[in-house]
N, C-alpha and C positions, 0 to 999 in steps of 0.2 A: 277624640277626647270626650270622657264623658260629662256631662253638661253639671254645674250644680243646681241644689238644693239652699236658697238663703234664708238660714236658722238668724231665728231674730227671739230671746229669751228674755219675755218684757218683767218678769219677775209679778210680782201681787198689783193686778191692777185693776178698778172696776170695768163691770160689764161692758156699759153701755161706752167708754173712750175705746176700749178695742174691739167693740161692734163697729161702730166708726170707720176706725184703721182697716178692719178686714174687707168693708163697702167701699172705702178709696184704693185700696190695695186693686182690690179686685176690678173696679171701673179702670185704673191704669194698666191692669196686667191686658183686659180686653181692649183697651186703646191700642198695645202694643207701646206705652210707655216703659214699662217692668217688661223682660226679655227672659226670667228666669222662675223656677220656681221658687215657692217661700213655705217656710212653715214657722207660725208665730207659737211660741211654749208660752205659756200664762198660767198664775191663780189667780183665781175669784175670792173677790170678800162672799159670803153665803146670799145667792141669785139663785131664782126658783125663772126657767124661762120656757116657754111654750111654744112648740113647734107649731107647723101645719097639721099635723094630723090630732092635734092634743083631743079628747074626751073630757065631757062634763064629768066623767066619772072616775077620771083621772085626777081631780079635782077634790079631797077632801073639805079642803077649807077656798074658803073664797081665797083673791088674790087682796083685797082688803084685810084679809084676817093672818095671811101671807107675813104682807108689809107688818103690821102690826105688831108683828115677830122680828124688824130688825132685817128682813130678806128684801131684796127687791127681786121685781119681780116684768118679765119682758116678754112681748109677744115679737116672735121673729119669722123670718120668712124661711128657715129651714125644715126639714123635713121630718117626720117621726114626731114623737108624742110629747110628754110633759119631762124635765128632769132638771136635777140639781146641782151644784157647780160650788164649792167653798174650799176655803183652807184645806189642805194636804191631798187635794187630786190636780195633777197635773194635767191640762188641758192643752191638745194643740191644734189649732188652723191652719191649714193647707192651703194655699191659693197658688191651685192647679192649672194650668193649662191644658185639658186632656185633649185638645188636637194635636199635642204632641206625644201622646200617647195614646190613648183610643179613646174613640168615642161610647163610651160605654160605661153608664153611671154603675150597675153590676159590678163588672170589673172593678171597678174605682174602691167601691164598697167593699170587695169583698180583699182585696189589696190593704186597707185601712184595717181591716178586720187580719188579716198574716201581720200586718208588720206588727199588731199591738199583740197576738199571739208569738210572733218570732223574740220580742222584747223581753216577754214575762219569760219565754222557757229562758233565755239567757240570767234572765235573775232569780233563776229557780222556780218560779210558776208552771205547772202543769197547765196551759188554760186553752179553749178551744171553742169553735162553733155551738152555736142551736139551730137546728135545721130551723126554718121560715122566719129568723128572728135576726136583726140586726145589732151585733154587737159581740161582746168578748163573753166568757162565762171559765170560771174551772170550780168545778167538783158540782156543777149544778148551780151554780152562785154566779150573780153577775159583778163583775169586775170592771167593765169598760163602757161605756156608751159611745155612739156614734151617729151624728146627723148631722146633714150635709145639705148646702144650698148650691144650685151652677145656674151661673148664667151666661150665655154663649158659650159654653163649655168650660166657664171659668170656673172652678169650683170657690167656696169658703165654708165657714162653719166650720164640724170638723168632729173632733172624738174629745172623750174623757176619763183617762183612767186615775182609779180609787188608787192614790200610794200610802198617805197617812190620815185619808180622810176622816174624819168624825162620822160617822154612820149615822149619828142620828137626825141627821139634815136629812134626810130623803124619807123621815118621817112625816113630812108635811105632803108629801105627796103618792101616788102612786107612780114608782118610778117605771120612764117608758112607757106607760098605761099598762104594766103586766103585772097584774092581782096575783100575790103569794111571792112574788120575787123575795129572793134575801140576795143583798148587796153586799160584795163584800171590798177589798183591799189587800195591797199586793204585803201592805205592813202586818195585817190579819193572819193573810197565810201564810206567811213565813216565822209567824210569830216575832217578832223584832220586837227590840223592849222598847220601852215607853218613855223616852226620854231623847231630848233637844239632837244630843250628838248622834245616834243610831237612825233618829228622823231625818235628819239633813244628809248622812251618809247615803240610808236608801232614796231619797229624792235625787240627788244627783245620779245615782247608779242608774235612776229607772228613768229618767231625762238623759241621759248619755246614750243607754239599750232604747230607745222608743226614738230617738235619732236616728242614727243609723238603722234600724228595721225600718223604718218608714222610708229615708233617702235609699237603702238596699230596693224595696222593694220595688219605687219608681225610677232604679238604674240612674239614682243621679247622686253628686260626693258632697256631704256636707260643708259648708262655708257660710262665714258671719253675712249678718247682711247688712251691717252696719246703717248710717244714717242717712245715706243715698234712699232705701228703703222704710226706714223707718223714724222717725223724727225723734233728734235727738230727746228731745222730751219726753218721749213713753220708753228711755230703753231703763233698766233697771237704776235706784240710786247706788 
């Protein structure tokens, strides 16, 4: 029988409580507390947060000048450069066990990187690789981000795809530290009009499609993961 995937869809919630949740999650998945995998779906109010690899020059504005704008702003232990997280991009975290699937952060990468390609072709997105670059792209335009933290082979962190994002949040930055990038969104290319009902249509379509490619990819079937996993108080009101 194949194993699940426990989908936990915490709806809009700050950064720093489901930083939290993904550090606990993750110390009980490596205790051998949690027995399955998870993938938490969230939005962010507008967090500007900084990887390991981040660049001074990724850095337009200080992180004072940041905050100052209403953003918070976090330095975290995952990996990859500088990026932006707010209303209309759908964010998911994975807390992986790859001993149960290989040990191979590659793999893992490049697996996160199909399923957020397998998603977009199912809701009409053309979108694909950039050789030596980590992340989603279609037509030259980046669409996804992906960074990732393991510990004992636990994974957390995770990916972010643009659905009805506001683009000009990642005007504060240089996104991913890659100079000339245009960012784009899944609501951009498909053209979807601009209003409440057609936004919350594509946001469940692209939360439904980015489910399933992600459980497809790691051969496991989606299921809730209710409170056992996640405390009744961060699950959506």
């Amino acid at each position: 029988m194949t194993a699940p995937l426990l989908i936990a869809d915490l709806g809009r919630r700050g950064y720093g409580e489901v930083l939290s949740l993904q550090r606990d999650l993750c110390r009980r998945r490596v205790a051998g507390e949690i027995t399955d995998d998870i993938l938490l779906l969230v939005e962010h109010p507008p967090v500007v947060t900084l990887g390991r690899g981040t660049r001074a020059t990724s850095l337009p504005l200080s992180a004072d000048a940041i905050g100052a704008r209403g953003v918070e702003v976090y330095e975290v232990e995952r990996g990859g450069d500088v990026t932006w997280h707010g209303p209309g991009q759908l964010v998911g975290y994975p807390i992986v066990d790859l001993r149960q699937h290989r040990e191979d952060l590659h793999w893992y990468l490049r697996e996160l990187e199909g399923g957020l390609i397998d998603a977009l072709t199912a809701l009409g997105v053309a979108a694909e690789r950039t050789p030596g670059l980590t992340g989603v792209w279609t037509g030259g335009r980046k669409i996804a981000s992906i960074g990732i933290h393991v510990k004992q082979w636990v994974t957390f962190h995770g990916f972010a795809l643009n659905v009805t994002s506001d683009l000009a949040g990642f005007g504060l930055i240089v996104p991913c530290g890659i100079h000339g990038v245009t960012m784009t969104s899944v609501a951009r290319e498909l053209g979807t009009p601009d209003d409440a009902a057609a936004a919350d249509a594509l946001w469940r379509g692209a939360s439904g499609a980015v489910v399933a490619a992600v459980a497809h990819r790691l051969d496991r079937v989606p299921a809730p993961a209710g409170t056992t996993i996640v405390p009744a108080a961060l699950e959506p009101a």
